[in-house]
C-alpha positions, -999 to +999 in steps of 0.1 A: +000+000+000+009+033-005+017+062+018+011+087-007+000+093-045+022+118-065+014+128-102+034+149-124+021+167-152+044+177-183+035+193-217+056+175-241+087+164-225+085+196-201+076+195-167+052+219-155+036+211-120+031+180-095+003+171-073+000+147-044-029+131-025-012+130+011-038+108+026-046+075+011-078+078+022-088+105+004-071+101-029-089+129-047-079+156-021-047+169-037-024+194-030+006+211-045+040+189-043+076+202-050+093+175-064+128+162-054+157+158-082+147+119-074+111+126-080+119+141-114+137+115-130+117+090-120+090+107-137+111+117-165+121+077-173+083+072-186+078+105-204+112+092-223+090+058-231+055+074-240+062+084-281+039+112-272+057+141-290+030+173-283+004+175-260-002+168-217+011+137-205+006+128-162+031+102-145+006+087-116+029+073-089+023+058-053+050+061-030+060+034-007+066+033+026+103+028+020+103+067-002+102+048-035+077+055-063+061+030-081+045+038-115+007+035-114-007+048-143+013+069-175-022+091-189-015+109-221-056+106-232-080+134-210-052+136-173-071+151-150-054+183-143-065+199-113-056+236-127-076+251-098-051+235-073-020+250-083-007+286-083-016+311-109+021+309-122+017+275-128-012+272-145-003+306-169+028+286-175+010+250-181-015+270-202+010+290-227+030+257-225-004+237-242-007+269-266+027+266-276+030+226-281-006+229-302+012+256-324+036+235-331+020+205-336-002+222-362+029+236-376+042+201-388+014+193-410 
């Protein structure tokens, strides 16, 4: 079982914001989480396997009780963002970031 869920939401291969659900019992009661340099690359490993190359992709994660992260679900098809929950930096950035990787994904064709 899991102490803790953790998701990490990127626009293409770019990070932009992380969430976690600090009580088990209540998944669905998330709040802001600043990931470590551990975090991030653990994360990053399944954003390098997804061929995904515009658009939002989430890395779902429980962690352990030893720290690690386990992968639980890699969403690239409707994440649930939970834009309300994180600062208005992060979601101007996450929003101009989705502008941006439509551009250029319209710009291939």
């Amino acid at each position: 079982m899991s102490i803790y869920e953790v998701s990490f939401y990127y626009v293409d291969d770019a990070f932009q914001y992380a969430l976690h659900a600090p009580d088990p019992e209540r998944r669905w009661a998330l709040k802001p989480y600043e990931p470590t340099a551990a975090d991030l690359a653990f994360a990053r490993r399944f954003i390098g396997w997804n061929t995904l190359n515009h658009g939002i992709q989430s890395v779902d994660a429980g962690c352990i009780r030893e720290g690690e992260l386990l992968l639980v679900e890699l969403e690239d098809l409707n994440p649930y963002l939970s834009l309300d929950l994180v600062s208005d930096r992060n979601r101007d950035s996450f929003v101009a970031s989705t502008t941006a990787s439509l551009h250029r994904f319209l710009d291939e064709f």
